[in-house]
C-alpha positions, -999 to +999 in steps of 0.1 A: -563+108-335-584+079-330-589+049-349-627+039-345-642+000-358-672+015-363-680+052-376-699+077-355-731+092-372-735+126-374-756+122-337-731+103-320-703+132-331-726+161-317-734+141-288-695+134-281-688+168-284-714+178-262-700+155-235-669+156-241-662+193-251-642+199-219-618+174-231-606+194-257-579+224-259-598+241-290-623+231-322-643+200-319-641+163-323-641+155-359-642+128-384-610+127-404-589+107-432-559+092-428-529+114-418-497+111-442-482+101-410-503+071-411-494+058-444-503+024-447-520+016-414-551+005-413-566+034-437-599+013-439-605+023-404-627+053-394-610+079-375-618+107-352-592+138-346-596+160-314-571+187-297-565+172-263-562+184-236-535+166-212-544+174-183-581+155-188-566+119-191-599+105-170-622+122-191-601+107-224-608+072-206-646+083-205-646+093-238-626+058-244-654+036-235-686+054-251-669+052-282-659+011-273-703+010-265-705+018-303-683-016-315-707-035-288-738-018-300-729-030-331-722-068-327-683-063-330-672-096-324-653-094-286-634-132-293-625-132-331-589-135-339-566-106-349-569-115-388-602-115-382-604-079-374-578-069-395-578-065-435-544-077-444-526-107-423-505-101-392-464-100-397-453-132-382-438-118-350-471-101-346-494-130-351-471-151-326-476-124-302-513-123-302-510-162-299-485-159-268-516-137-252-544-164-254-551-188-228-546-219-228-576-241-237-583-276-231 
């Protein structure tokens, strides 16, 4: 399972699965719903669901980063804050993570 930003069409999901078919133990990469497993988290966001094969970790990586060119294609904003992203607010402890991570700036 993957959580996408931004939705593949129908050509970027044949052209993933042409490039990436090797990746995979069986079937194909698909667009799916939210698992019940998932209950609660983030089910706004698009997903994809693929059979993996371990063993390919560096092609996953590959596969990683065309489907990041999609969110950059788009104009997904690189700097905006977590709520920003996000439809409901960060927990606290969350939140004061993300903060801990920025630079400072003077």
């Amino acid at each position: 399972m993957i959580r996408l930003r931004v939705a593949p069409t129908d050509a970027d999901l044949a052209a993933l699965n042409d490039e990436f078919g090797e990746l995979l133990l069986g079937g194909r990469i698909e667009n799916c719903g939210v698992l019940p497993e998932e209950e609660g988290e983030d089910a706004a966001l698009p997903r994809l669901s693929l059979l993996f094969n371990r063993r390919r970790v560096g092609l996953l990586r590959r596969l990683i980063d065309r489907i990041n060119g999609w969110a950059a294609d788009a104009g997904s904003p690189r700097d905006a804050s977590p709520v920003a992203i996000t439809e409901r607010p960060l927990p606290p402890e969350a939140e004061r993570a993300e903060l801990a991570d920025e630079p400072e700036r003077a």
